[in-house]
Backbone as CSV, one residue per row, in Angstrom:
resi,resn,N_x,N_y,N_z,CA_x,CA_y,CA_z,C_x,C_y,C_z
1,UNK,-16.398,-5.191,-6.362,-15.653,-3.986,-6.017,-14.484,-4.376,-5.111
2,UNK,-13.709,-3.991,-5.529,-12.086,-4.064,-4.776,-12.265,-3.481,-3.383
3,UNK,-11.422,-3.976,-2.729,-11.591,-3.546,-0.728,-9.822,-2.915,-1.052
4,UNK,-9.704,-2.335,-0.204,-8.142,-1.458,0.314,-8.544,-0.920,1.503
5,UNK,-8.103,-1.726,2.893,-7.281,-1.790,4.223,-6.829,-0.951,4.568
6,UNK,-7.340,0.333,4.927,-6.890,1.561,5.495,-5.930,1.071,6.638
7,UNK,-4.880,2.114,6.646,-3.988,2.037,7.859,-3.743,0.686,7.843
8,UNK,-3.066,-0.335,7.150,-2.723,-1.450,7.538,-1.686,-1.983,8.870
9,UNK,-1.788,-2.751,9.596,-0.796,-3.201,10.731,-0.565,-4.423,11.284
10,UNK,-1.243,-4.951,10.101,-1.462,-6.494,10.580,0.200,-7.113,10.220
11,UNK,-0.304,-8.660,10.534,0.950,-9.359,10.031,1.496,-9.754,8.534
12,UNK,2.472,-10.246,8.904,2.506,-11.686,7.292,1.285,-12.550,6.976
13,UNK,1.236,-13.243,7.733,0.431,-13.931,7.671,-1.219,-13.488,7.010
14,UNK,-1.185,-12.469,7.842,-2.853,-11.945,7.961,-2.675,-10.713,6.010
15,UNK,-1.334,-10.494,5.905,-1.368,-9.350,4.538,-1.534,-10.613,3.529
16,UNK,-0.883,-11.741,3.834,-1.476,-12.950,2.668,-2.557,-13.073,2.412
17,UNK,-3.385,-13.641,3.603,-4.601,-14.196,3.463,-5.105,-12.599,2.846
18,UNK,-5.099,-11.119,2.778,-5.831,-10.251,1.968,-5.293,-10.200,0.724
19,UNK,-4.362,-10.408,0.437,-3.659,-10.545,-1.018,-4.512,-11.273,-2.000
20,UNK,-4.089,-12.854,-0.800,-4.974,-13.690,-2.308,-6.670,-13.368,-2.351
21,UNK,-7.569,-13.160,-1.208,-8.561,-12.468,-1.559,-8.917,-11.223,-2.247
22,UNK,-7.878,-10.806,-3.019,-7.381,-9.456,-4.231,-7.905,-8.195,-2.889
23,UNK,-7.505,-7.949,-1.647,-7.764,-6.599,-1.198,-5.991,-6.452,-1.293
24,UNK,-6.420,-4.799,-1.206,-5.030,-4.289,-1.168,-5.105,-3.750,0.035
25,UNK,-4.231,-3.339,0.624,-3.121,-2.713,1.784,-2.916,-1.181,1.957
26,UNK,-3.482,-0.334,2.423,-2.710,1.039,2.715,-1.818,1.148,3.482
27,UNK,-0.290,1.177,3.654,0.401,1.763,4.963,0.609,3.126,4.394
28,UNK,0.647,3.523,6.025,1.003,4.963,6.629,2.255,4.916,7.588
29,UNK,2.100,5.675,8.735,2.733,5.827,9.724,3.167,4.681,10.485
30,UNK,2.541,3.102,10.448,3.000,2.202,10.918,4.171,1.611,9.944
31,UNK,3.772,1.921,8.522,5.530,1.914,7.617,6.825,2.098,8.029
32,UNK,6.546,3.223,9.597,8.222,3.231,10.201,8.055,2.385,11.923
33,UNK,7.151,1.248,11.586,7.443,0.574,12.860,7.997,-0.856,12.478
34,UNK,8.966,-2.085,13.123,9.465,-2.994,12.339,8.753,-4.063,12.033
35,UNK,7.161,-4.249,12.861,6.157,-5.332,12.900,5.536,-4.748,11.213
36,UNK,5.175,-3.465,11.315,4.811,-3.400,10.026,5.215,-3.441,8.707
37,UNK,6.805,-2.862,8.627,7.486,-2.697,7.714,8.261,-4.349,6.915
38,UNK,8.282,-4.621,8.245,8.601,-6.606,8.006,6.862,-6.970,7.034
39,UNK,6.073,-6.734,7.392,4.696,-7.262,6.746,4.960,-6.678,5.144
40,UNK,5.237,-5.039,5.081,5.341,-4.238,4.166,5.906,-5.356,2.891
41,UNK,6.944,-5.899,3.598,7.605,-6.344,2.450,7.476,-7.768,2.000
42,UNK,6.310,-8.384,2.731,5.975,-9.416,2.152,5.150,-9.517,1.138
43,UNK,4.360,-8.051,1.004,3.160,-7.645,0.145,3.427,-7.402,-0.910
44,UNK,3.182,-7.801,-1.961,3.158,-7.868,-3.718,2.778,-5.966,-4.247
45,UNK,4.014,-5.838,-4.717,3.784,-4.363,-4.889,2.426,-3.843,-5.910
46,UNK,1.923,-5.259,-6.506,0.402,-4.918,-6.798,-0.569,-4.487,-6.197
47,UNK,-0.341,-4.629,-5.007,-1.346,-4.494,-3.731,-1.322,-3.520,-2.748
48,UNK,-0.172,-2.624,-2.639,0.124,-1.751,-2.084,-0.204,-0.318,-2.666
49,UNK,-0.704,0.414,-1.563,-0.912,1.888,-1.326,-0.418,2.493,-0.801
50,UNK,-0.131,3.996,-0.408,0.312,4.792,1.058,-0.766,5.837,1.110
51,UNK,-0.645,6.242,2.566,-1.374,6.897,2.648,-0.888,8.222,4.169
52,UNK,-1.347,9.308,4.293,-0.702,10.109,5.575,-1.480,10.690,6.716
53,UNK,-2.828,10.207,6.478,-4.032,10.639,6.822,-3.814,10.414,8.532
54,UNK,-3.248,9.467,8.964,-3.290,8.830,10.106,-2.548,9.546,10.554
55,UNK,-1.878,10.733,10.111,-0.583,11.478,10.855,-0.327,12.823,10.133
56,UNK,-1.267,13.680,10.902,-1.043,15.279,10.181,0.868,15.602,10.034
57,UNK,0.905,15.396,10.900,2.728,15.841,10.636,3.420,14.975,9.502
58,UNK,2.793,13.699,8.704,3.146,12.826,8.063,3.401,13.580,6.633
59,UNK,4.352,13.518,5.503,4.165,13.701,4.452,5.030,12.800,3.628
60,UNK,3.480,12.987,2.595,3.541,11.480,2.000,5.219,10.939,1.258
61,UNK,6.112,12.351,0.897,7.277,11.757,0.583,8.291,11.171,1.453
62,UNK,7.940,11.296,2.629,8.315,10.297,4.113,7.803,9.009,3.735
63,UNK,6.705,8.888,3.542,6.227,7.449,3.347,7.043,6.995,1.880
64,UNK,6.447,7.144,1.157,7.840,6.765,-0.325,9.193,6.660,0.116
65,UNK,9.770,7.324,0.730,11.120,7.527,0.889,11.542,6.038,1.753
66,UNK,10.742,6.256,2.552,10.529,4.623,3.912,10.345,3.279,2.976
67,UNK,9.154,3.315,1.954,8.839,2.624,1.005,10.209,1.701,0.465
68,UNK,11.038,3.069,-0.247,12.215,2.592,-1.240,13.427,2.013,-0.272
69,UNK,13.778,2.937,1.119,14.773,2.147,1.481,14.513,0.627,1.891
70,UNK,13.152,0.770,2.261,12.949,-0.826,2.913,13.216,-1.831,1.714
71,UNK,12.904,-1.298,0.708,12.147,-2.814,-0.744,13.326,-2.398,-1.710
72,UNK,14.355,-1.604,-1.106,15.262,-1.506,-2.387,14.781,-1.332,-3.818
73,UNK,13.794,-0.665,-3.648,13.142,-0.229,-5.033,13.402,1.668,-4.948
74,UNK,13.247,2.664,-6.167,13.231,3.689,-6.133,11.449,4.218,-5.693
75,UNK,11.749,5.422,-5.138,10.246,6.199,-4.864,9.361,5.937,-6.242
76,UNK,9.949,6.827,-7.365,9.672,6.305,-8.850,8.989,5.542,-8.841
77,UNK,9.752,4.582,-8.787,8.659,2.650,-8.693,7.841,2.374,-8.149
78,UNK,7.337,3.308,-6.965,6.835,3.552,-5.721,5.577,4.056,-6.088
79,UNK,5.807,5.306,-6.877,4.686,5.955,-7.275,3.925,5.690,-8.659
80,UNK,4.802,5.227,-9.385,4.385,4.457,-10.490,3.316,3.022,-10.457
81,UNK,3.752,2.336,-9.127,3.038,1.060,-8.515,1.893,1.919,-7.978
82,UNK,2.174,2.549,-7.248,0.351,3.182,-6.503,-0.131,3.658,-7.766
83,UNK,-0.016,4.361,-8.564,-0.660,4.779,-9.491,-1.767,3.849,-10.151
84,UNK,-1.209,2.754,-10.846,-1.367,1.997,-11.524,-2.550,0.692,-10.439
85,UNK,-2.262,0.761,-9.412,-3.174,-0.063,-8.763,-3.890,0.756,-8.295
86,UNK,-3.884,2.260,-8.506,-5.304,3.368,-8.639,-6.109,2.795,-9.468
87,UNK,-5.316,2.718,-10.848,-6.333,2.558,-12.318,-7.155,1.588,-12.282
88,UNK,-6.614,0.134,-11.727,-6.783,-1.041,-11.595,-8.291,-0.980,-11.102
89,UNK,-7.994,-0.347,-9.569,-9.331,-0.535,-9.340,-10.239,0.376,-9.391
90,UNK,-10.169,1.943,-9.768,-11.385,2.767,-10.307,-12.065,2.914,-11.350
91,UNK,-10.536,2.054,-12.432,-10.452,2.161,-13.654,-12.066,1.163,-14.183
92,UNK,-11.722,0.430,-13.322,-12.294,-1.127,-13.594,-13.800,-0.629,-12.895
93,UNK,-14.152,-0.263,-11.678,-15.225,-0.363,-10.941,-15.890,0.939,-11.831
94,UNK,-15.078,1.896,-12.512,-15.863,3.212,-13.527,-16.902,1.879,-14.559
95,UNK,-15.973,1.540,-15.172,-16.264,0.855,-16.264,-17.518,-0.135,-16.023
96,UNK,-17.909,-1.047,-14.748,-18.738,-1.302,-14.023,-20.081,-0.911,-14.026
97,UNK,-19.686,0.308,-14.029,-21.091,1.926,-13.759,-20.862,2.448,-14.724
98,UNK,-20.722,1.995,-15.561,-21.129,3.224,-16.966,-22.429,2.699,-17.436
């Protein structure tokens, strides 16, 4: 079963070493701080989530929006990538338990 890192805030260093052990990454609200957002973008958009939980005033098209200017990618791409590394891993852990 796949792991995903609520609230991520760690470093470079430390988002590698979960990468190649296949966990993925949630940012939130630390997405608009520069320790995190520098990490943000070392992370393989396979591996990435968002999330707003950590911040009632947060909404989630703040986080996308933060997402695209940082990685020069569109929200689109944004939401299309979380999607798809939804499938990846429920898709897979359903299939598991059937």
């Amino acid at each position: 079963m796949p792991w995903i890192i609520h609230g991520f805030s760690g470093n470079s260093h430390i988002a590698t070493q979960c990468v190649r052990l296949g966990i993925y990454l949630s940012f939130g609200k630390g997405l608009f701080r520069e320790k995190v957002s520098k990490t943000f973008l070392s992370v393989p958009s396979e591996f990435v989530f968002f999330e707003t939980d950590d911040d009632p005033n947060l909404e989630i098209s703040s986080v996308y929006e933060k997402a695209a200017g940082l990685s020069g990618r569109t929200e689109d791409y944004w939401k299309s990538m979380v999607f798809k590394n939804f499938d990846n891993i429920f898709l897979k852990f359903n299939s598991y338990n059937l």
